[in-house]
C-alpha positions in Angstrom: 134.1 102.6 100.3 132.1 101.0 97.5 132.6 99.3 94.3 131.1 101.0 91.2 131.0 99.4 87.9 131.1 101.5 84.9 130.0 100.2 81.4 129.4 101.8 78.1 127.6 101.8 75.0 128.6 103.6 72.2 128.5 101.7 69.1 129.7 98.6 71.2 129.1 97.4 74.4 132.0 97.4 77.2 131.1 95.5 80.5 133.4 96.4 83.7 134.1 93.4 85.9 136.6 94.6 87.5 134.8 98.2 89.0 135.9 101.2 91.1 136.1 102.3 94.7 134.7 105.3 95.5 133.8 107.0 98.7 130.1 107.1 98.0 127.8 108.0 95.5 128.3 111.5 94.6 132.2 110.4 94.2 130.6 107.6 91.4 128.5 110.8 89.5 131.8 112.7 89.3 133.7 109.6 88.2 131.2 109.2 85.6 131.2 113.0 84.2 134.9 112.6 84.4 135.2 109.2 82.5 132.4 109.9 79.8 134.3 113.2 78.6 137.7 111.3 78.7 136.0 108.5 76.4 134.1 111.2 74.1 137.7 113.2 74.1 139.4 110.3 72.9 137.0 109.5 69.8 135.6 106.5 70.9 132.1 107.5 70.4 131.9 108.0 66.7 128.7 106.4 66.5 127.0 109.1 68.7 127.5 111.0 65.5 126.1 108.7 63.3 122.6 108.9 65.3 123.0 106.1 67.4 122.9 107.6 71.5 125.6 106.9 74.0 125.5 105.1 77.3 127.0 105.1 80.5 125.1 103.2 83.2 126.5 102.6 86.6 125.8 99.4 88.6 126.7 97.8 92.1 127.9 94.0 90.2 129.9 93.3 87.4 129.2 92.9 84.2 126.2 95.6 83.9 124.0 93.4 86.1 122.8 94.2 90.3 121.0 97.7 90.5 121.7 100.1 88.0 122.8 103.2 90.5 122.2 106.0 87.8 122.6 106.4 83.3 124.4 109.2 81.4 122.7 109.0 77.9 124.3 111.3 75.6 122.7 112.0 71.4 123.7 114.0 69.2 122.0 115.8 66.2 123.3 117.9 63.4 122.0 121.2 62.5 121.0 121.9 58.6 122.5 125.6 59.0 
């Protein structure tokens, strides 16, 4: 097992020093999916809205430092209909 660390930007910036175990990476990649709709679900990421893109990057240390495993960037743009 390995530690992942998860941290976010969207409209602020939350480090994880605490991290996750997970079997290996593809376990991490669902974790992410998972935990990125969970925090877009909940609301938190009202500034995606007001044009400012969403981040999740995952890294092997705490605090968003060490090799950066893999980034979900998410943006969002409204249509003029």
């Amino acid at each position: 097992m390995s530690r992942y660390y998860f941290n976010l930007k969207d409209g602020r910036v939350s480090l994880d020093d605490e991290g996750t175990e997970l079997a290996d990476i593809k376990a991490a990649r669902q974790e992410a999916v998972r935990f990125s709709g969970e925090v877009l679900r909940d609301g938190t990421g009202d500034s995606l809205w007001q044009g400012e893109p969403w981040r999740l990057w995952v890294t092997d240390q705490p605090s968003g430092k060490g090799t950066t495993f893999f980034t979900l960037d998410f943006s969002a743009t409204e249509g003029g209909g």
